[in-house]
C-alpha positions as CSV (number, residue, x, y, z in Angstrom):
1,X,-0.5,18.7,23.4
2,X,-2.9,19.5,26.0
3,X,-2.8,17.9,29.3
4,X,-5.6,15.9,30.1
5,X,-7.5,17.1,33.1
6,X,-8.9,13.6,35.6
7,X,-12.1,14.2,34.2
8,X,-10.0,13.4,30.9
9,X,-8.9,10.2,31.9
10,X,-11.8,8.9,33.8
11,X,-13.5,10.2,30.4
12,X,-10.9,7.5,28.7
13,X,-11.2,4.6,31.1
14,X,-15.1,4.6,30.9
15,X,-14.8,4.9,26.8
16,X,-12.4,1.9,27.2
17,X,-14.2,-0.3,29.2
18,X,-17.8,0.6,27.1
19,X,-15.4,-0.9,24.2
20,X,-14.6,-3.8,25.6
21,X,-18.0,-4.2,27.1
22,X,-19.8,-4.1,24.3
23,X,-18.1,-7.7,23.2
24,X,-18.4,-9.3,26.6
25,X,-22.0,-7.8,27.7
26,X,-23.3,-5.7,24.8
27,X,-27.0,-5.4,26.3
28,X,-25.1,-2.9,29.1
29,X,-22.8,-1.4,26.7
30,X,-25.9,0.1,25.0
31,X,-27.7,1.6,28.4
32,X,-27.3,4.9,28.3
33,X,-25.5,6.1,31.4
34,X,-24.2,3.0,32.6
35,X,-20.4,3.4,33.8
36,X,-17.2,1.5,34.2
37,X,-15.5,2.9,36.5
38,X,-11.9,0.9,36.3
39,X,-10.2,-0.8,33.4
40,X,-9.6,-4.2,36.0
41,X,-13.3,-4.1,36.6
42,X,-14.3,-4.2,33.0
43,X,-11.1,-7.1,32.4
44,X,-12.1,-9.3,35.5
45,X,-16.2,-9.5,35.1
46,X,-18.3,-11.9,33.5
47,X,-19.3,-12.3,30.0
48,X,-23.3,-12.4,29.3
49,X,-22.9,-16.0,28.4
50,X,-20.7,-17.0,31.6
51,X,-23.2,-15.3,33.8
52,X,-26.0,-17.1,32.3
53,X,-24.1,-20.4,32.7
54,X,-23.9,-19.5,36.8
55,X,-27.8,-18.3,37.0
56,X,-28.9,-21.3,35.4
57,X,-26.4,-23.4,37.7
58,X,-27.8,-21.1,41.1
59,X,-31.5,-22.1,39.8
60,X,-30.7,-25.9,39.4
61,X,-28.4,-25.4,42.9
62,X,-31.8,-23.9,44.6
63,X,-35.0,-24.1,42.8
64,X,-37.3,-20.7,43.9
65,X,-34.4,-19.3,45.7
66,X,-35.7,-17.2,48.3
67,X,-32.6,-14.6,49.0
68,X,-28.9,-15.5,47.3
69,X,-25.8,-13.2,48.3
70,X,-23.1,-12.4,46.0
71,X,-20.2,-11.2,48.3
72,X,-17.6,-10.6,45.4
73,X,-20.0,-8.2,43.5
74,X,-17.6,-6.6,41.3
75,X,-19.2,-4.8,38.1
76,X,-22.5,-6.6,39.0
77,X,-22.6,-9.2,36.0
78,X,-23.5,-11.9,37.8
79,X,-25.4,-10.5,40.5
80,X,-27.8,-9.0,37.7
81,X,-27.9,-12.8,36.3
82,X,-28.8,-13.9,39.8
83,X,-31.2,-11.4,40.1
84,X,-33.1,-13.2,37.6
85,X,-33.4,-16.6,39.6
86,X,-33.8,-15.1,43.0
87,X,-36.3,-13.6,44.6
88,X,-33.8,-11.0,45.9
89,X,-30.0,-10.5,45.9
90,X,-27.6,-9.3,48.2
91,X,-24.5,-7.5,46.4
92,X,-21.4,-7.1,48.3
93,X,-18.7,-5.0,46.6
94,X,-15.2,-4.4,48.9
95,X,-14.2,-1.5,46.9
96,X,-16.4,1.0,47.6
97,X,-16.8,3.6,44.4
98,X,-17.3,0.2,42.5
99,X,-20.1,-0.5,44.4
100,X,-21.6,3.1,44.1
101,X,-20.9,3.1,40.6
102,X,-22.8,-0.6,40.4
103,X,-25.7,0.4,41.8
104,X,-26.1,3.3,40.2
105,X,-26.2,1.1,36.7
106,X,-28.4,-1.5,38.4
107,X,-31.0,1.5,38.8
108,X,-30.6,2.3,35.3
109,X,-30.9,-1.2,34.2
110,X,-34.3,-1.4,35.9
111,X,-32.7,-4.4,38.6
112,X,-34.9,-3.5,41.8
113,X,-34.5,-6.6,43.6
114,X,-31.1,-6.1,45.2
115,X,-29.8,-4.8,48.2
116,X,-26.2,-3.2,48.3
117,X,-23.4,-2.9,50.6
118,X,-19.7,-2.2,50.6
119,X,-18.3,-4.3,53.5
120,X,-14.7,-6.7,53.1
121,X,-15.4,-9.9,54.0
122,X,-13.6,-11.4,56.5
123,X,-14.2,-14.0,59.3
124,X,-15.3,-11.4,61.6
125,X,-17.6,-9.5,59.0
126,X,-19.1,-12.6,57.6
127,X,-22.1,-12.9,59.7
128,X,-23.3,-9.7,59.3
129,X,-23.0,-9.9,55.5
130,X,-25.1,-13.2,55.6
131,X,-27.1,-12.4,58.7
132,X,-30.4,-12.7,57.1
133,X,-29.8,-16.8,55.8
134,X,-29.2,-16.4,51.9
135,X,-30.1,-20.1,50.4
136,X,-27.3,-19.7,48.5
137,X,-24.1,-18.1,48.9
138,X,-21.5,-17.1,45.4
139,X,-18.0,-15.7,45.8
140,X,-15.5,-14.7,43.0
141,X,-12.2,-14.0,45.3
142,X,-9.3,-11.7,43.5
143,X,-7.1,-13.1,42.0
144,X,-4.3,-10.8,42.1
145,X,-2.0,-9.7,44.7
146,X,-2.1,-6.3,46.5
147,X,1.0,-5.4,44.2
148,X,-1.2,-6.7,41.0
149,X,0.5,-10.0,40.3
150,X,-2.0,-12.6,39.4
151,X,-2.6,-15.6,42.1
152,X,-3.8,-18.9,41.9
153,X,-3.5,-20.5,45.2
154,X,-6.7,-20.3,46.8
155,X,-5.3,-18.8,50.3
156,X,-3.5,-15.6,47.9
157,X,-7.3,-15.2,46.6
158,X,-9.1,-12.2,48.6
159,X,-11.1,-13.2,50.2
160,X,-9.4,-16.7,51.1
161,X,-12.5,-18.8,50.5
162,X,-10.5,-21.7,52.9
163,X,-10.3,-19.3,55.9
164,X,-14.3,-18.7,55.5
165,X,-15.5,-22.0,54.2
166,X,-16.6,-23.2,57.5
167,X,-18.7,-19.6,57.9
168,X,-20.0,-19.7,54.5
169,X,-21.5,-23.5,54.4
170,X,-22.7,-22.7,58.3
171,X,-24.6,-19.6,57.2
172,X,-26.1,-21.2,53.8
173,X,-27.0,-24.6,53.1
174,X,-24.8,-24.6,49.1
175,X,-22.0,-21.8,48.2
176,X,-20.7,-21.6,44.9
177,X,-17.3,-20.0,44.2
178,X,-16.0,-18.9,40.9
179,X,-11.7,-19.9,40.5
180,X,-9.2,-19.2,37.9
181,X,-9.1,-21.3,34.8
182,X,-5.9,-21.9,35.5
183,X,-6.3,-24.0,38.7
184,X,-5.4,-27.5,39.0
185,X,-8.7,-29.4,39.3
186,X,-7.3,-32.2,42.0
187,X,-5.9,-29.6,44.1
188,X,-8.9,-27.1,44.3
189,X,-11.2,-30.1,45.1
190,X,-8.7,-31.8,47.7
191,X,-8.1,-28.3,49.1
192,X,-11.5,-26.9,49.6
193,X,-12.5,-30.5,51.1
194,X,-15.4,-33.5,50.6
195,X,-18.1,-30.6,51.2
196,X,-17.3,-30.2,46.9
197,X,-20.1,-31.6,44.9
198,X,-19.7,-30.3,41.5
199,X,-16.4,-28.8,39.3
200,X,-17.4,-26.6,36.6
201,X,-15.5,-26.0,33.5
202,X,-17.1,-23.1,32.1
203,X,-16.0,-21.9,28.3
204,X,-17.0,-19.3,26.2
205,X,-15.6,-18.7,22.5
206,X,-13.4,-21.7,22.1
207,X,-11.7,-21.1,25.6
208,X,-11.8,-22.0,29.1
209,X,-13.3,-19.0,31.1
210,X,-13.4,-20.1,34.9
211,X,-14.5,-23.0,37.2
212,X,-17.0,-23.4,39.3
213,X,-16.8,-25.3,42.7
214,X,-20.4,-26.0,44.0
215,X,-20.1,-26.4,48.4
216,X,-22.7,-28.4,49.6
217,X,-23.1,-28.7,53.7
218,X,-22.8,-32.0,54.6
219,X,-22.2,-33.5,51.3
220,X,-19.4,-36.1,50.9
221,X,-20.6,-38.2,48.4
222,X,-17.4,-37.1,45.8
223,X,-16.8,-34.1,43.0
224,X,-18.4,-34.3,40.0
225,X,-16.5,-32.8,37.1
226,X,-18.8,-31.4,34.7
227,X,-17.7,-29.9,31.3
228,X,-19.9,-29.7,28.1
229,X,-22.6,-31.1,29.4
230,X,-20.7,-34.2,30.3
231,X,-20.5,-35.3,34.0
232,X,-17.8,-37.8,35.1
233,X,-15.8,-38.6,38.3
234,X,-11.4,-38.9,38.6
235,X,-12.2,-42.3,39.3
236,X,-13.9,-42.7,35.9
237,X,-11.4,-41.6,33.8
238,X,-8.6,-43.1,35.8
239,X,-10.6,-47.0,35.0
240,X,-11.4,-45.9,31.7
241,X,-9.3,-47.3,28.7
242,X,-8.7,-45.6,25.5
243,X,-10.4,-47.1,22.3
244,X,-7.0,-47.1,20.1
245,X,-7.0,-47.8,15.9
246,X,-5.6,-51.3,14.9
247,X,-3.2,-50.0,12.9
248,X,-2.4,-46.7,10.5
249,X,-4.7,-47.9,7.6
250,X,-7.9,-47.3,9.2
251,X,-6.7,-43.7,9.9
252,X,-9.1,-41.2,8.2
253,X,-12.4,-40.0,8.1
254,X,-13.7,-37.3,10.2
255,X,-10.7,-36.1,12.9
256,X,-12.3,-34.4,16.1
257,X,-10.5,-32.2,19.0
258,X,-12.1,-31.5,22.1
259,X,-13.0,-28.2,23.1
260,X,-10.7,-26.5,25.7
261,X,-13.0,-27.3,28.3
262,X,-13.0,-31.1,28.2
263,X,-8.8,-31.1,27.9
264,X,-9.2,-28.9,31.2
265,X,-11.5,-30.8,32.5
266,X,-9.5,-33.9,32.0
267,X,-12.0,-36.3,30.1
268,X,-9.7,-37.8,27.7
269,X,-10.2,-41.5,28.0
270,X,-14.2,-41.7,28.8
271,X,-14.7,-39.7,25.3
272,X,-14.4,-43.0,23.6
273,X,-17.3,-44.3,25.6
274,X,-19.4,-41.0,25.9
275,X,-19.4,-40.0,22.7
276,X,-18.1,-42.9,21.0
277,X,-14.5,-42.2,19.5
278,X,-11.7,-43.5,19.2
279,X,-8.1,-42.1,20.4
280,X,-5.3,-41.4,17.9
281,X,-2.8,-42.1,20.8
282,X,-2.8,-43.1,24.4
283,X,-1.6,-39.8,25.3
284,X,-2.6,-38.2,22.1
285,X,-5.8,-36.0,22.8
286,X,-7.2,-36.5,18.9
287,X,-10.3,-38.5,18.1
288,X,-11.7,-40.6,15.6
289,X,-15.5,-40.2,15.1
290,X,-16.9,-42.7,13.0
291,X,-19.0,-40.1,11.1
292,X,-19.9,-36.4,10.8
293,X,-21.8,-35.3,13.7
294,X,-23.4,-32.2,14.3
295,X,-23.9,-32.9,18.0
296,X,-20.1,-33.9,18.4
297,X,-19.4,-29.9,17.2
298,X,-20.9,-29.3,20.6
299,X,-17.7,-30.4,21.9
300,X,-14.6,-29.3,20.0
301,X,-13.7,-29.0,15.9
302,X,-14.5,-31.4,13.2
303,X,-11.6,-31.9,10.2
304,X,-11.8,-33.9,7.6
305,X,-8.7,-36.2,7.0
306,X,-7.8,-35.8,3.7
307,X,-3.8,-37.1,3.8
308,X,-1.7,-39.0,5.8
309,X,2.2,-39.1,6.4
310,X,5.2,-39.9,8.5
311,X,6.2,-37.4,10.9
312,X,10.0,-36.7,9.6
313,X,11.9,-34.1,7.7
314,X,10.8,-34.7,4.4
315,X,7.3,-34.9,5.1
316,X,7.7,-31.8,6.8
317,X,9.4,-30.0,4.0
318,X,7.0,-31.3,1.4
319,X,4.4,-30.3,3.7
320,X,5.4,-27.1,4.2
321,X,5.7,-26.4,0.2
322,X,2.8,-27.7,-0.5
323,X,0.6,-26.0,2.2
324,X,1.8,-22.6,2.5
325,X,-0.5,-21.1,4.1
326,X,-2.1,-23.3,6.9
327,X,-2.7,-23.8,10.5
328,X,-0.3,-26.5,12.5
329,X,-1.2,-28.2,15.6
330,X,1.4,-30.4,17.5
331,X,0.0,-32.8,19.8
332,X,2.6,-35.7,22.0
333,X,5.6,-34.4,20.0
334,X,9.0,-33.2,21.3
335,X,7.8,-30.0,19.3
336,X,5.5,-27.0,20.0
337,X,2.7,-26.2,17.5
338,X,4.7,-22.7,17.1
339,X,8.3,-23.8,16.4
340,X,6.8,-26.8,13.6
341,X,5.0,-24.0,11.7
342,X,8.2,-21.8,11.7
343,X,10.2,-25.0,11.1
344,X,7.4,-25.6,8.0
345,X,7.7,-21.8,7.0
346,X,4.2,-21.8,7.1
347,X,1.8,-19.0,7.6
348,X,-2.1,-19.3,9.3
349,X,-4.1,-20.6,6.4
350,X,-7.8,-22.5,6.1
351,X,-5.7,-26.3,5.7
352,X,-4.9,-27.3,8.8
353,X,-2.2,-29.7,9.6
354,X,-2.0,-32.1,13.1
355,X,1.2,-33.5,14.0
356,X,0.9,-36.3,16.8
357,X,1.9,-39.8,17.9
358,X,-0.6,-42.3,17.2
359,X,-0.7,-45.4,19.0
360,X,-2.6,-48.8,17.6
361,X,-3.8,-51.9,19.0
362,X,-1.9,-54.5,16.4
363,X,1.0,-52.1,15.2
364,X,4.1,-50.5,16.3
365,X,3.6,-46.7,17.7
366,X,3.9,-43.5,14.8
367,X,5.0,-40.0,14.5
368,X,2.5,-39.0,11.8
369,X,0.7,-35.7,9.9
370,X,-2.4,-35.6,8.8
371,X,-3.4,-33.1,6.4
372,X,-7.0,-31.6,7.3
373,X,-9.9,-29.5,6.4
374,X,-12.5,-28.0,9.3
375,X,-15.5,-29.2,8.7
């Protein structure tokens, strides 16, 4: 076999990334010329949808934004979003053939309002990146180690958004800084302080992409948590109570469960009141919605109940014979979804079967199963 020269393998990396660009941003995928220089560029940006989501948060942020600098440029997804709200866009990029390579594909995308540089941002470098007074100030800090572990602690992210946070809010009025989806919620908005006016949950294609943190200057009127177009405080959900069943024989109907979003976002009791549902358990995160709704499949799956049964070893042999070939969820069980479809001998299949602890209002607590079709 021959040995492949670099040009080989850069050849490869670029025909890998335009493959897995073409699911995540397929208008660049199809520019002719436009290159991908490294496989954790292509891996780490944005999707089209996830960089709409942040342009069309940056335009509510600042209405006719005058000048908006993206320190954390990366492969430029977001920063050719923002270049749609903004009058003009500063792109930072720390790695420095990235950011050759990025502008070379903004040029080729037609994106002439933007101004490049290749500078890491640090306390010391931070008012020369922002020196001209952006109105609003974005930041997507790596999250992986210099050795390539992943990171989730805001002060392993580069750059460490806590060290700069008192530059960033003195040097534009509202910053905007993109996290893992893994982050704990309470701790990134305890941690980055009362300056926090809005918590993101942004998802794309049934799963939870990133957050966003939105920095205000001055602002200490409490974090917002916003997910699927819902908006609700901690304190919210802390006072709010679950709606529970009276008992198992009003269970059935139409079975709903929340997008990943909302369960990382936390709303789990205030659904009853927001959307008007009620809980299968206290700490069961199934619904009850009272009809079909085509709104509600804004938020998460519909199923349609179609049997109900005790949550023991017969029911989960029977089960199992009878279905199969279907798709097992365990919810507030000592069991993982994984190990009750093996114990089942199930495979993935269109019936899909919910395992979960119900709780009712004038009845003792229940393992049960409910057997399901998506609607």
């Amino acid at each position: 076999m021959k040995k492949k020269t670099f040009s080989d393998i850069l050849g490869d990396i670029s025909d890998a990334g335009a493959a897995r660009m073409r699911k995540k941003v397929p208008e660049w995928a199809d520019t002719p010329g436009i290159e991908f220089p490294t496989k954790l560029a292509t891996e780490q940006c944005s999707s089209s949808a996830t960089a709409a989501y942040k342009a069309a948060l940056a335009r509510r942020i600042c209405p006719g934004c005058r000048l908006l600098a993206d320190l954390t440029g990366g492969l430029g997804v977001d920063c050719a979003a923002f270049s749609g709200i903004s009058e003009k866009v500063v792109y930072n990029e720390m790695d420095p053939v990235l950011a050759a390579a990025v502008e070379r594909n903004f040029a080729r995308l037609g994106i002439g309002n933007v101004t490049f540089s290749s500078v890491e941002v640090t306390e010391e470098t931070l008012p020369g990146l922002v020196s001209d007074g952006p109105d609003l100030i974005f930041l997507d800090p790596a999250r992986r180690s210099g050795t390539g572990r992943k990171v989730f602690l805001l002060e392993d992210c580069s750059p460490d958004v806590l060290r700069l946070k008192a530059g960033l809010l003195a040097a534009a009025p509202d910053v905007l800084v993109k996290l893992s989806p893994m982050a704990d919620i309470s701790m990134v908005c305890d941690r980055l302080g009362p300056e926090v006016r809005e918590l993101h949950v942004v998802g794309a294609d049934g799963e939870c992409k990133e957050l966003l943190a939105w920095l205000q200057r001055g602002w200490s009127g409490g974090c917002s948590i916003v997910a699927e177009c819902l908006s609700f405080t901690a304190a919210e959900e802390s006072a709010a109570a679950p709606q529970l069943l009276p008992g198992r024989e009003a269970l059935g109907g139409v079975l709903f469960e929340p997008s990943a979003t909302l369960l990382k976002a936390g709303c789990f009791n205030l659904l009853c009141s927001r959307l008007g549902l009620v809980k299968l358990g206290r700490f069961t995160h199934l619904y009850l919605a009272p009809e079909y709704s085509e709104s509600l499949k804004e938020h998460g799956k519909l199923f349609s109940i179609k049997e109900v049964h005790p949550f023991d070893n017969r029911s989960i042999k029977a089960l199992g014979k009878a279905f199969p070939k279907c798709s097992v969820t365990s919810r507030n069980l000592p069991i993982s979804s994984d190990a009750l479809a093996k114990r089942m001998g199930v495979a993935q299949g269109d019936t899909h079967i919910f395992a979960f602890t119900a709780d009712f209002t004038g009845a003792p607590s229940e393992r049960l199963m409910a057997v399901t079709e998506r609607i």
